[in-house]
MARTI-26653 format. One record per atom (N, C-alpha, C): residue in one letter; atom name; z, y, x. Coordinates in Angstrom, 2 decimals. Last residue first. Example, Ala and Ser with C-alpha at 12.3 -4.5 7.8 and 13.67 -1.06 7.14 Angstrom:
# residues 2
S, N, 7.08, -2.25, 12.85;
S, CA, 7.14, -1.06, 13.67;
S, C, 7.87, 0.03, 12.90;
A, N, 7.80, -5.69, 13.19;
A, CA, 7.80, -4.50, 12.30;
A, C, 7.80, -3.30, 13.20;
//
This chain:
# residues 99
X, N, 6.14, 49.82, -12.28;
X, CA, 5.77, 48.97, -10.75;
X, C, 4.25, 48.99, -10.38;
X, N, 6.43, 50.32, -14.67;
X, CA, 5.87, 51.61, -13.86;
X, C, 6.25, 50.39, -12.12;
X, N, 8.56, 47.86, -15.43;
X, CA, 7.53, 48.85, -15.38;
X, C, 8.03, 49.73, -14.86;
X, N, 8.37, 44.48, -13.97;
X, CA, 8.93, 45.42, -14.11;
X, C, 8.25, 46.78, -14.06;
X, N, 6.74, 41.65, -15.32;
X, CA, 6.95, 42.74, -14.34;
X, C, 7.91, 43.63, -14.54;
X, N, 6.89, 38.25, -15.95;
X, CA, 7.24, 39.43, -16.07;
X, C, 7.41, 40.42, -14.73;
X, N, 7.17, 34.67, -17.27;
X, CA, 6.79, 36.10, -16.81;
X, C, 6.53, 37.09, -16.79;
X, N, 9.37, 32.21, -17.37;
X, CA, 9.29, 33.46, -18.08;
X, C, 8.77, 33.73, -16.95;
X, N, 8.95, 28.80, -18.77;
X, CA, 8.46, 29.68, -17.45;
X, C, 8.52, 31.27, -17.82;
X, N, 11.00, 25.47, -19.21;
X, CA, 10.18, 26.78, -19.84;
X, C, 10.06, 28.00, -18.27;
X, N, 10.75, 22.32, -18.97;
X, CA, 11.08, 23.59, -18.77;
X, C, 10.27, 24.66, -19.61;
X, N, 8.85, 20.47, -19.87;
X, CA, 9.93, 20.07, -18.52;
X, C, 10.47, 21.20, -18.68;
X, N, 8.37, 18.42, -22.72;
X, CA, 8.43, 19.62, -22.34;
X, C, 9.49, 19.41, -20.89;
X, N, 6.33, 15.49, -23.47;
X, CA, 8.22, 16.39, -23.23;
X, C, 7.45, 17.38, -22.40;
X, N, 4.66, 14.00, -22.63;
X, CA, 4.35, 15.08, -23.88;
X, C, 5.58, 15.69, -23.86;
X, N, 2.71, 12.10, -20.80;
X, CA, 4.18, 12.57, -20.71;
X, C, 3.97, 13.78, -21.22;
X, N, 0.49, 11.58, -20.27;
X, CA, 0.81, 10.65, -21.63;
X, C, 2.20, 11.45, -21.45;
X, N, -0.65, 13.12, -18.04;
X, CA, -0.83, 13.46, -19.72;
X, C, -0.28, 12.83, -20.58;
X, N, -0.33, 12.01, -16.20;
X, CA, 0.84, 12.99, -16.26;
X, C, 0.81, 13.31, -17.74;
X, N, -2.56, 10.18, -16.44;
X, CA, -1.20, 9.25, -16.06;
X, C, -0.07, 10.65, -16.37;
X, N, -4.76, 11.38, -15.97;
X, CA, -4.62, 11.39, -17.65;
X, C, -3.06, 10.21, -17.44;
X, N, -5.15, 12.47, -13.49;
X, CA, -4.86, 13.57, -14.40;
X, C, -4.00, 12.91, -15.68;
X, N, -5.71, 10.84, -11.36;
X, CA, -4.53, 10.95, -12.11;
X, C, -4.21, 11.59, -12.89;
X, N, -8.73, 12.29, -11.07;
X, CA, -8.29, 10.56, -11.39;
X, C, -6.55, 10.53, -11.89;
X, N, -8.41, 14.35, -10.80;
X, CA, -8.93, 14.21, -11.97;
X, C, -8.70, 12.55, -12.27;
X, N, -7.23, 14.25, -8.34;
X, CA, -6.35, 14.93, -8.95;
X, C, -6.82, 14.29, -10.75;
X, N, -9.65, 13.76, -6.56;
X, CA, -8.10, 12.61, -6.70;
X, C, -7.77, 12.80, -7.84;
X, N, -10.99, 15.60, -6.95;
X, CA, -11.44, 14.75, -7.51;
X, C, -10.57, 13.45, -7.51;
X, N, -9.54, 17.58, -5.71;
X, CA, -9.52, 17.43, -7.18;
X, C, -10.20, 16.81, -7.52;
X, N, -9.43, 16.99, -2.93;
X, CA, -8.63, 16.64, -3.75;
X, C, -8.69, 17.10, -5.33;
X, N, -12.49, 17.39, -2.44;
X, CA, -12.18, 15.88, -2.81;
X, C, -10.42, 15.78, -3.60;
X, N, -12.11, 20.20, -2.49;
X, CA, -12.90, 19.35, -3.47;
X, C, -12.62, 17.58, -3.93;
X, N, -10.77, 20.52, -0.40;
X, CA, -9.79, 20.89, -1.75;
X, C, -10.51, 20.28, -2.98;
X, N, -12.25, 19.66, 1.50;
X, CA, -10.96, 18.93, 1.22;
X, C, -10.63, 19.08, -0.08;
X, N, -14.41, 21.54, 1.45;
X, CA, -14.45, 20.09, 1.05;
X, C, -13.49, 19.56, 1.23;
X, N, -12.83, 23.61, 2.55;
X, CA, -13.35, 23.50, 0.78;
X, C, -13.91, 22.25, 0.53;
X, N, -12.15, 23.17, 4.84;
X, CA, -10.97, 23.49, 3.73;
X, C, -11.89, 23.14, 2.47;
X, N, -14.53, 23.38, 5.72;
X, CA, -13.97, 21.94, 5.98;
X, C, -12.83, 21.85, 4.97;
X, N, -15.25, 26.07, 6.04;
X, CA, -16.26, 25.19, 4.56;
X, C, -15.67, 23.39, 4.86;
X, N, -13.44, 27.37, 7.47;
X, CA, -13.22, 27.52, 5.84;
X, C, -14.27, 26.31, 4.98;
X, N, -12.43, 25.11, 9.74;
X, CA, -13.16, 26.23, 8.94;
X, C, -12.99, 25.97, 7.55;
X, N, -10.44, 23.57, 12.25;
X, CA, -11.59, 23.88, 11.33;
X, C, -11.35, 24.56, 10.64;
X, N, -8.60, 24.85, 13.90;
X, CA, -9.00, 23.29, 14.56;
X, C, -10.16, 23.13, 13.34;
X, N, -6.90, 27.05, 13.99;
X, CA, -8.32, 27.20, 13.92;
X, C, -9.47, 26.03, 14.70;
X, N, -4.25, 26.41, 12.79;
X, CA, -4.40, 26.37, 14.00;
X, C, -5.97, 26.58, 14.44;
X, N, -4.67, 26.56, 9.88;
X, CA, -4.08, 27.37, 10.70;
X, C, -3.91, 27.28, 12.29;
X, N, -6.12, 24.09, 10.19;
X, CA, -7.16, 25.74, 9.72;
X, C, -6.24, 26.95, 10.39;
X, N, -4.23, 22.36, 10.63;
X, CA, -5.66, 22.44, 11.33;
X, C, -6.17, 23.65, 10.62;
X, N, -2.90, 22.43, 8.15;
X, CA, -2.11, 22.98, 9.11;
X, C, -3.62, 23.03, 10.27;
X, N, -4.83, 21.80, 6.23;
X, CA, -4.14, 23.16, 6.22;
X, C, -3.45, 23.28, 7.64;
X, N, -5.08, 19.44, 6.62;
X, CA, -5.86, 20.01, 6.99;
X, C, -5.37, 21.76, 6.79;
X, N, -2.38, 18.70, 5.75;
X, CA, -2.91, 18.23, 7.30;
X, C, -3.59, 19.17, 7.35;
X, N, -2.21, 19.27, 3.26;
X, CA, -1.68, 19.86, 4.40;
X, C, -1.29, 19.70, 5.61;
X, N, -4.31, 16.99, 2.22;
X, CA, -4.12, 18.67, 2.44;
X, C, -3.19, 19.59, 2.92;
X, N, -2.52, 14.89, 3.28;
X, CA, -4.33, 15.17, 3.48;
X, C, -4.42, 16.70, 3.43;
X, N, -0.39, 15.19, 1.55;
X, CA, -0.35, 14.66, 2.68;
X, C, -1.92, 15.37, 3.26;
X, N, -1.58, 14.97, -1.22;
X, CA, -0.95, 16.18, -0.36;
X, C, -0.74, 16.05, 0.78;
X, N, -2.80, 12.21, -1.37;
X, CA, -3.64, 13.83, -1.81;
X, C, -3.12, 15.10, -1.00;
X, N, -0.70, 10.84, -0.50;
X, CA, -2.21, 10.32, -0.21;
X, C, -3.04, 11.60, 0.08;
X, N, 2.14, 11.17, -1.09;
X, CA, 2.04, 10.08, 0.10;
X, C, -0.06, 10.40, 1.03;
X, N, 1.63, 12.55, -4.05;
X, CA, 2.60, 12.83, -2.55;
X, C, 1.86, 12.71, -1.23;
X, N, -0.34, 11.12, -5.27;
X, CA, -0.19, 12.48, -5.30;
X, C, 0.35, 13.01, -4.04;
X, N, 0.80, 8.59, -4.97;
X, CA, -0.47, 8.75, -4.54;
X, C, -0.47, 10.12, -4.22;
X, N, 3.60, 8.55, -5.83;
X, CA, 3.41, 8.37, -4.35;
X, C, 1.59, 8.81, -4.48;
X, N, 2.85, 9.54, -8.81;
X, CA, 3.33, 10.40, -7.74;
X, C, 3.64, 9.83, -6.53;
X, N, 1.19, 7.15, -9.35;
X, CA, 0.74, 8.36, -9.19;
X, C, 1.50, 9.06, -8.49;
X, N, 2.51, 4.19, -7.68;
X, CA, 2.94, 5.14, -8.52;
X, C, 1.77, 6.71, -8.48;
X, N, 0.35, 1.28, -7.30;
X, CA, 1.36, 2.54, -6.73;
X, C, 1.20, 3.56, -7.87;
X, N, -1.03, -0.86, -8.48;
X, CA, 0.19, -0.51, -8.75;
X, C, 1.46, 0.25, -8.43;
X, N, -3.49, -1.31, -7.72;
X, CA, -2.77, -1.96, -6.33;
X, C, -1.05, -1.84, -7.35;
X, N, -4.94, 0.59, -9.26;
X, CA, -4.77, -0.94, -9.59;
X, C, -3.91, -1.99, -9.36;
X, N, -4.07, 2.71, -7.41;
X, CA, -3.48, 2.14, -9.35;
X, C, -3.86, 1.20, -9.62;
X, N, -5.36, 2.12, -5.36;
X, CA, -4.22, 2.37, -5.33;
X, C, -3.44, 2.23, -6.89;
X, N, -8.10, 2.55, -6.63;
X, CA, -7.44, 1.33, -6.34;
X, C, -6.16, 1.25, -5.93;
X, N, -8.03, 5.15, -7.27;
X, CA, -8.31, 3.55, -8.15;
X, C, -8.07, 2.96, -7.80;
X, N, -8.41, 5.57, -4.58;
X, CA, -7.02, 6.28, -5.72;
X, C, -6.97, 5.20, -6.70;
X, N, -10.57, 4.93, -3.97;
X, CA, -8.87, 4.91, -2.84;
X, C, -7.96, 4.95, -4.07;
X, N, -12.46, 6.65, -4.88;
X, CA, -12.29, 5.18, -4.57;
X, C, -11.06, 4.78, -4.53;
X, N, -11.63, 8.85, -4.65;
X, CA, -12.00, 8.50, -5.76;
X, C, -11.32, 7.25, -5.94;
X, N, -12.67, 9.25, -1.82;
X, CA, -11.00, 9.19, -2.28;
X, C, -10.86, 8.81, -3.62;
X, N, -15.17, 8.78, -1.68;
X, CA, -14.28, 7.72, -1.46;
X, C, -12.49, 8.28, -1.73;
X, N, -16.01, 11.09, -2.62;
X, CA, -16.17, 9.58, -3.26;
X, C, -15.41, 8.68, -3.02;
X, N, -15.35, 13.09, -0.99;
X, CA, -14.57, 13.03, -2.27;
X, C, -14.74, 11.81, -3.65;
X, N, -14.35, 13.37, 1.50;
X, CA, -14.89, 12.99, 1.35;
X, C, -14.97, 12.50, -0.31;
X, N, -12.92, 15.02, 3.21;
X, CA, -13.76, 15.95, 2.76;
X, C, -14.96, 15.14, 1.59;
X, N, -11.43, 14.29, 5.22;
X, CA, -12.93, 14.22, 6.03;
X, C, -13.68, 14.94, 4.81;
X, N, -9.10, 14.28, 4.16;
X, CA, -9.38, 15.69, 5.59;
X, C, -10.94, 15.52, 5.61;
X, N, -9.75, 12.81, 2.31;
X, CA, -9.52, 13.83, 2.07;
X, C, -9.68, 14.89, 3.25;
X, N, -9.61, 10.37, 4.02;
X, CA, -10.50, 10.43, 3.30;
X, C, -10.79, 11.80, 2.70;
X, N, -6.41, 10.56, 4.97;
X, CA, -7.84, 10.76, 6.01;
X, C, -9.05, 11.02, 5.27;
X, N, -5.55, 9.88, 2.19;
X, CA, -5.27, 10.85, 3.15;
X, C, -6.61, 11.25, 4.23;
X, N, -6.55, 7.55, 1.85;
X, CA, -6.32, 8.21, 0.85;
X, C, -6.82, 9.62, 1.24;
X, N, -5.43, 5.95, 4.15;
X, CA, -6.84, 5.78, 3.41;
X, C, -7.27, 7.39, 3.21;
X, N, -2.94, 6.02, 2.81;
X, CA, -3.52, 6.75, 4.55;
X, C, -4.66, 7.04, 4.57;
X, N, -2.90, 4.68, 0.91;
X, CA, -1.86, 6.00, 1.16;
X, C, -2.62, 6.67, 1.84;
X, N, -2.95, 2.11, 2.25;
X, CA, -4.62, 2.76, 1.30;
X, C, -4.18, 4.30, 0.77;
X, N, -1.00, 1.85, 3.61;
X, CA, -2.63, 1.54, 4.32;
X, C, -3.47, 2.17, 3.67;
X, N, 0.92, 1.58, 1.61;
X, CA, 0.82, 2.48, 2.42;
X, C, -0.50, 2.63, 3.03;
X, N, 0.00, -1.19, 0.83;
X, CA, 0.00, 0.00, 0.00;
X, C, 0.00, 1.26, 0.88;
//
């Protein structure tokens, strides 16, 4: 499980957004938790490559094929957060005027 975590991960720095596809499906087949995939696979990957941009180890069009493949992870777990219909909180926003 971890192996295809990593998968997951590397597959995402490279930007690659079929095969993370891939990875992710099967990681739910495999019976890992969306949020280890999310965690362990998708975020992991992107802030690898985040920390490489900030170190100017690649570019903005290597960032955007990461962020692509991770929403094509993201769309694969989308409908696993959706069956959870409870409310987590509430969000107040607000300015303060003449700011």
């Amino acid at each position: 499980m971890m192996k295809l975590l990593h998968e997951i991960s590397e597959e995402l720095e490279l930007g690659h957004a079929v095969q993370v596809k891939k990875k992710v499906l099967a990681a739910i087949e495999e019976g890992t938790s969306p949020d280890q995939i999310l965690k362990e696979g998708l975020l992991r990957g992107l802030d690898h490559i985040g920390k490489q941009f900030r170190e100017s180890e690649v570019g903005i069009p290597e960032v955007l094929l990461a962020a692509r493949a991770m929403n094509t992870g993201i769309r694969v777990l989308k409908p696993f957060y959706d069956k959870t219909k409870e409310p987590r909180g509430k969000i107040c926003v607000g300015t303060v005027q003449g700011d």
